[in-house]
C-alpha angles and dihedrals in degrees: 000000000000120000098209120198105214107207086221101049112019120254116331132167122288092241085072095064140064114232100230099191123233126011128216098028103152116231105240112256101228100017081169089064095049128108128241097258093039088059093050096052082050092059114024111030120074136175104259101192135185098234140002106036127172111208135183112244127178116201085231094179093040134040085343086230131154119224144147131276125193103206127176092218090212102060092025079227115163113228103176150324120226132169128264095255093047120092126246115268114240091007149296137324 
């Protein structure tokens, strides 16, 4: 089980959040202007790495809101949480 730190509430277990999917994906500019295939990859395909992975997570039975979560995907360790208008820390992805 994760053990989730909500910037908002302090850490909590991992049964009081949503898990969003990826973080940092970019709205296209002109969706109107996009082609069939290019929407699809926008909304359905998404990195799936082996290691550092920053998702989207949303305390859904405390404070309902949305932040950012940097994950290694092999060990499920939890590096840090951080809010939706803070940066990444050590980059992007």
């Amino acid at each position: 089980m994760l053990l989730i730190t909500c910037p908002w509430c302090g850490p909590r277990d991992e049964t009081e959040y949503h898990y969003g999917g990826q973080a940092h994906v970019p709205h296209p500019e002109n969706p109107a202007e996009l082609t069939d295939e290019q929407w699809a990859e926008y909304v359905f395909y998404r990195d799936n790495p082996k290691g550092l992975f920053a998702e989207r997570w949303a305390h859904s039975t405390g404070c309902r809101r949305w932040f950012n979560v940097l994950r290694d995907t092999v060990t499920h360790e939890v590096l840090t949480t951080y809010r939706l208008d803070e940066p990444r820390p050590g980059g992007t992805r």
